[in-house]
N, C-alpha and C positions, 0 to 999 in steps of 0.2 A: 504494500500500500504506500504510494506517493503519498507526501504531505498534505493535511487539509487543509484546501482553500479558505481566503478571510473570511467567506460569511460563514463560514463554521462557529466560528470563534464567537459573532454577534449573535448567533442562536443558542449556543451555549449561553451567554450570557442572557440571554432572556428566558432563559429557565430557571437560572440559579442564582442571577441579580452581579451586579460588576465586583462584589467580594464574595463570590461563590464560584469562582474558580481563578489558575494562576496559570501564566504562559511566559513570563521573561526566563529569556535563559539561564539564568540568576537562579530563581525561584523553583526552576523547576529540577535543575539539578540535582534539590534536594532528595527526587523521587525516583534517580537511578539505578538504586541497588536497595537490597535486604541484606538479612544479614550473611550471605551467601560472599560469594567473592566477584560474581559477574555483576556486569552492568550496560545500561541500557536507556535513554532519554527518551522522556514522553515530550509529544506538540504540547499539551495541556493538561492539567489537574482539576478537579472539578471535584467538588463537595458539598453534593446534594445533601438536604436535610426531611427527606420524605421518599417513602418509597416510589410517588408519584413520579417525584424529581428526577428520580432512578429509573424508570422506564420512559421516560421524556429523551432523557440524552442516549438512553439505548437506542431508540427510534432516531432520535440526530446522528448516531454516528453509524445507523442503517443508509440513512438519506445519502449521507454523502461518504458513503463508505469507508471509515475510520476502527481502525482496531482499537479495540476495549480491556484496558484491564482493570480487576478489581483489589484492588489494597486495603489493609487492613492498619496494624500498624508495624509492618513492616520487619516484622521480628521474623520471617521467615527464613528455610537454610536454603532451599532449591532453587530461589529464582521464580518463585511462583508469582511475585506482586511485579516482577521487572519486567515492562513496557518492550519485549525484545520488537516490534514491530513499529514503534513509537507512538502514535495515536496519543488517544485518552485514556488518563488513567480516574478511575471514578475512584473516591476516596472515603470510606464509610468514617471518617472521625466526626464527624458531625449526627451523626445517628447513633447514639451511645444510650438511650433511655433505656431502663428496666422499664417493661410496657406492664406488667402486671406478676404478682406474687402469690401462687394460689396453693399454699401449701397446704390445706385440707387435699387437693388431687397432688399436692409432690410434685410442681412445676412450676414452670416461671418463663414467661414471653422477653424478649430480649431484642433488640434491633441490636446488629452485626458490630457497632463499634464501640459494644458493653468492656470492657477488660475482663479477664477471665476471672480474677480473683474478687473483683468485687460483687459478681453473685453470690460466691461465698458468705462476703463482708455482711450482705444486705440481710441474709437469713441465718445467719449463726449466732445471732441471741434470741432466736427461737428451737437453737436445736436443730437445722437443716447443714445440708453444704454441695456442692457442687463438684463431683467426685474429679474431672479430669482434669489435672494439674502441669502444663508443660513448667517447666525450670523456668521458662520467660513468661510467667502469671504475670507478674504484677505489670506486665507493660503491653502483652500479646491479647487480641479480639477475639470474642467468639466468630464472628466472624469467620475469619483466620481459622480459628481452631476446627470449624467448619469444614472448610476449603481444603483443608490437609488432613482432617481427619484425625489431629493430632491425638498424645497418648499424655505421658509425663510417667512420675513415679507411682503414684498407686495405682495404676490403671493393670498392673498385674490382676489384683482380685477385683476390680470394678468393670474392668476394660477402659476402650479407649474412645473418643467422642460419639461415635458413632451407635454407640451404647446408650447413648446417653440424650440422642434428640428423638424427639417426640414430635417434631411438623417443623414445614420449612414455609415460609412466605417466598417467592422467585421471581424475579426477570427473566424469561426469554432472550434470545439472541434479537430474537424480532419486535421485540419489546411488551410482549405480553405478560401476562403477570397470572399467576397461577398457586395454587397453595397443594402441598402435599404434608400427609400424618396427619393431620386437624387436632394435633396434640392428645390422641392416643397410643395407647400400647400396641397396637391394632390394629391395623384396618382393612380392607377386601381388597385385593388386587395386586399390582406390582408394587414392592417394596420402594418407591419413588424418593421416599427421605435420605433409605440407604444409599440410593444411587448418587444421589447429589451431594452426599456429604463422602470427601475425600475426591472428588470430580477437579480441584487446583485450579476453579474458576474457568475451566476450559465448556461448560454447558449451559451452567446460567448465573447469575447473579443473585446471590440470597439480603435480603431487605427484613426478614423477621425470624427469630426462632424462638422455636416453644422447647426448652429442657427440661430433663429429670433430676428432680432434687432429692435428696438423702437426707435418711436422720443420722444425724454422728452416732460412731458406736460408744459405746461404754464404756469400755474399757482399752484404752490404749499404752502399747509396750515399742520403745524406740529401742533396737540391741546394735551395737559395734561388736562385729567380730573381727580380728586385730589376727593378720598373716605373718608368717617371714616369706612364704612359696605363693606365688602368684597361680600357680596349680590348684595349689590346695585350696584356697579360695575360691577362685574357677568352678571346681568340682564337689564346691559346698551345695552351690545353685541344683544341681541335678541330684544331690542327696536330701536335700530338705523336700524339691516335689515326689521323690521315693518313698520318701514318710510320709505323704498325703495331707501336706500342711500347702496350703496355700497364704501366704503372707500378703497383706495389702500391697506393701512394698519391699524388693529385693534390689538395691542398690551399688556397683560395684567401684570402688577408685583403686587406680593401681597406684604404685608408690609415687611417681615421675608426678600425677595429678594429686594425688593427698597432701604434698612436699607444697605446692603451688597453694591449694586450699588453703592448709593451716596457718601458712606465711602470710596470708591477705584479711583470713577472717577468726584464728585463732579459737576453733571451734574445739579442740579437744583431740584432733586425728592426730596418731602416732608419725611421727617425724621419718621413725626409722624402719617403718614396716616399708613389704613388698606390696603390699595390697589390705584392703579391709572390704567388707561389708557391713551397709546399713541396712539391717530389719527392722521393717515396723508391722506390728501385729493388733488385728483391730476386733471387734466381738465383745460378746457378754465377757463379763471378768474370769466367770469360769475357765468355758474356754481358753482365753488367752494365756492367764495362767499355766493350762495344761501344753501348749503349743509352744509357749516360752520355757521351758524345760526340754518337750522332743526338740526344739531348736537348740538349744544349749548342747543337747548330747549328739545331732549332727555335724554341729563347729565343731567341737570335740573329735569328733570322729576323723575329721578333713583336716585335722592338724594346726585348728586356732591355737594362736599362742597366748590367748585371752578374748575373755568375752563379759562383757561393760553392756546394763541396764543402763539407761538413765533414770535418772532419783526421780527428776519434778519435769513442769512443764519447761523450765527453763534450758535446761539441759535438754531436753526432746530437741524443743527450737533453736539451739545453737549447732546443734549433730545437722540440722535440716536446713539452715540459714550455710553452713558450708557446703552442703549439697548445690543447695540450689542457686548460690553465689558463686558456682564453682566457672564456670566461664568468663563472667567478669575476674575473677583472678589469674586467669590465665595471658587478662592483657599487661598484666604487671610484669611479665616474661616475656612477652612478644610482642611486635609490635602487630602483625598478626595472626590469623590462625585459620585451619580449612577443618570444618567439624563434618562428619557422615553420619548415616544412622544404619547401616545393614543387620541384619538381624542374621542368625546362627541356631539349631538347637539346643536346647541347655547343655546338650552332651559335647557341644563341637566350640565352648566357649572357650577351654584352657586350647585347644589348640590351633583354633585364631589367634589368642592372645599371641602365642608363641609365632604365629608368622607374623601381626605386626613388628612384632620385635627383630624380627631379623629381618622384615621390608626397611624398616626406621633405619638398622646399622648398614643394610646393600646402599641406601641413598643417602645416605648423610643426613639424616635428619631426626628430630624429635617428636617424637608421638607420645601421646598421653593419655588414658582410658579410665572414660565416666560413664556408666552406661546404666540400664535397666537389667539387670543380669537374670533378672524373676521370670520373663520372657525372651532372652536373648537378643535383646534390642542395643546392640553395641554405637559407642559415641566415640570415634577416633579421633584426637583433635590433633592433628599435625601443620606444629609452627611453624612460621616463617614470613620471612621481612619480603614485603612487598616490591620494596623497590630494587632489588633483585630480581632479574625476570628469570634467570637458572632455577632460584629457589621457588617460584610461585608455582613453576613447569613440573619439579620436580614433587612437589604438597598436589599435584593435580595428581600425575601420575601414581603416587603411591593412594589417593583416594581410589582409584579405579582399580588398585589393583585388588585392594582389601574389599571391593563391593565383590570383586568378580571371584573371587575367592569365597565368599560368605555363601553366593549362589552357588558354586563346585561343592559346599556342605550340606545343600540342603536348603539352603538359606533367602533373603532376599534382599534388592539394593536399596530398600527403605523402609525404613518400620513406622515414622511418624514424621519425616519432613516434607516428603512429596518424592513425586520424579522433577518437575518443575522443566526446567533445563540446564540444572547440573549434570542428569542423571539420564537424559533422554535417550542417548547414543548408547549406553547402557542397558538399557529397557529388554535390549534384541537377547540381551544373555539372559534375560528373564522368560521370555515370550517366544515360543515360533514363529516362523511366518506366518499360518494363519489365523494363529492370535491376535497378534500385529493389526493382520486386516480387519480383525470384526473390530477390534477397539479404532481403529481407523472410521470404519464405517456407522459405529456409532456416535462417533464423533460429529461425522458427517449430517446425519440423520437430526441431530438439534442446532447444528451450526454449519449450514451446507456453505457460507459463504468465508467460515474459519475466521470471523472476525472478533469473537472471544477469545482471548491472551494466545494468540494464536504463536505457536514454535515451541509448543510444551510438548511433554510428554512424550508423543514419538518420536522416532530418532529424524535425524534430518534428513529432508526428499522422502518422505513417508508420511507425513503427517496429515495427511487427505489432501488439502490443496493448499493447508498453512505457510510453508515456504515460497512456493509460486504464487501466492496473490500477496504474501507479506514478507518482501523479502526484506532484509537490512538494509538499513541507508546508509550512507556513510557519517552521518552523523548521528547514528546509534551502532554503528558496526562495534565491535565484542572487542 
């Protein structure tokens, strides 16, 4: 897609009034990248305040044929919110209302640019919370969490977003507007919620969601178990689900990232272990009780060199405030970093582990591991300085090698950040050829003209007709 013409720009604005969207080149830069490593410049930003608004410029950027992307707040890994075709990027920060709170049915309406954590906030002095938690809560959209599908730490025993919506409000490509789930458990026909949630904004645009709210449990147990073997740690994960314990959360740091952690937020992790584990166990008191014991004599068994309760609430939160500040301390190290998310069976974690470790010493470089170990959802974070282009080449390269590797286990190239277009050229070691095609074709089949976030997902010259009507310009080439 060629640039769009100026009266674009005066029809936009008389949707969304002359501060309801931004076009200097200044301004708009700021909407280049997520938190991925690629990047990509939109003609314009636009920041409707109604769903209205929202299928208004959908229909404008039908009219005069402009690719559409939708962003959240940007905290994504894959490339999902980045503009690769330039166009418009529609910005849900301005649609941030909790629309209704109805915890007699255990749910809550939401427009897309809620923050993840502050559902939680809104209903947890009544006893509720909002089960899926990525590491970037406090700054990432449902929205967003939508669109990727995302997971976090407890979504071991809860699962992952998708679990957890209940009805979508939508845009169309063609700018119609449509509602799927109606905010039940439920309902007759194609699972239409599932489809759209984890879709990477590549099908329709979501303007409203209806989620599932939880009651806290009762009893809650935060445990640190403390390695010297990076193995044995490893092979704690596949001994705890042998015991038939399902843990809320199963958290993994190796030493290289614990070292990082404890230096930045002085949470309590061992300095000089290889590795630990964060358990947290949640249920009646009984229960937990009985589970933090068979936990106890698992680390045990896998060769912990200690094993640490926390006392109070404060200690819980300072073990989980290092977890989840664990990325932000990683820039205190580097200036910066390429994170993945491939997944592994629990059985196939210790011997990932072990080929990062010898990808990390074949290329020179530093890798660090955070990951969800409860599920096999590994977080490779491999440094490196930017303005070095050897090193950027070389942090690509070992990401691809470690996804392609996860799939040769069993495994796959994403567990919760998307395929987006880090990951797209990728996809083919996931997928045959005519897997490839149906996902091609049903791409087609809602977006025949590929003008939603189009250059996702499939690999390049595959992607139905997303490359050939949207191809890069030179002033958004990669």
């Amino acid at each position: 897609m060629t640039a769009p013409p100026p009266a674009w720009f005066a029809a936009v604005q008389e949707v969304v009034g002359p501060a309801g969207y931004l076009h200097r080149p200044e301004d708009v830069t700021l909407y280049e990248y997520d938190g991925g490593v690629d990047k990509a410049r939109p003609d314009l930003v636009a920041f409707p305040r109604s769903a209205g608004e929202v299928a208004s410029l959908v229909r404008l950027a039908r009219r005069y044929n402009v690719a559409i992307t939708g962003r959240g707040a940007g905290t994504g890994l894959s490339g999902g919110a980045i503009p690769r075709a330039g166009g418009m990027i529609i910005s849900f920060a301005r649609l941030k209302r909790i629309l209704e709170l109805d915890l007699p049915n255990e749910r809550a309406q939401l427009e897309p640019g809620v923050v993840n954590l502050d559902v939680s906030l809104a209903v947890q002095d009544q006893g509720y919370f909002y089960a899926p938690d990525p590491s970037s809560q406090k700054a990432c959209t449902i929205g967003g969490n939508v669109a990727e599908n995302a997971g976090g730490p407890h979504t071991l025993a809860y699962g992952v977003t998708t679990n957890h919506v209940l009805g979508l409000d939508l845009v169309l490509p063609g700018g119609e507007c449509c509602q799927t789930g109606f905010g039940l458990p439920d309902v007759p026909g194609y699972d239409l919620t599932g489809l759209f949630t984890g879709s990477e904004g590549t099908l329709a645009l979501v303007t409203r969601i209806t989620v599932r709210l939880m009651r806290k449990p009762e009893s809650v147990k935060t445990i640190l178990a403390i390695y010297d073997s990076v193995d044995n740690c490893a092979n704690t994960v596949a001994e705890i689900t042998a015991r038939s314990i399902t843990p809320a959360a199963v958290e993994m740091l190796d030493g290289v990232m614990l070292r990082m952690v404890e230096e930045a937020t002085h949470a309590g992790y061992p300095m000089d272990a290889s590795a630990v584990l964060l358990i947290e166990l949640e249920g009646l008191h009984e229960a937990v009780e009985e589970q933090c014991e068979q936990v106890r004599q698992a680390c045990v068994a896998c060769g912990a060199r200690e094993f640490r309760i926390a006392r109070d609430d404060r200690e819980r939160d300072l073990l989980w405030k290092g977890r989840k500040n664990a990325f932000g301390a990683v820039g205190r190290v580097s200036p910066s970093y390429y994170v993945h998310d491939g997944v592994v069976p629990r059985t196939e974690i210790a011997p990932t582990l072990r080929f990062i470790h010898e990808l990390a010493h074949r290329l020179d470089l530093v890798i660090s591991n955070i990951f969800h170990a409860g599920d096999g959802n590994l977080h490779p974070i491999i440094l490196f300085n930017p303005r070095n282009p050897d090193e950027l080449e070389r942090a690509r390269r070992a990401g691809d090698e470690i996804l392609r590797f996860c799939v040769s286990r069993g495994g796959s190239i994403t567990g919760e950040h998307g395929v987006g277009m880090e990951k797209m050229n990728l996809i083919s070691d996931q997928f045959d050829p005519d897997s490839l095609d149906m996902i091609r074709r049903f791409k087609s089949l809602f977006d025949p003209d590929c003008r939603l976030n189009p250059g996702k997902v499939l690999p390049l010259g595959k992607g139905c007709l997303e490359i050939r009507q949207a191809p890069l310009t030179a002033a958004n080439a990669l």
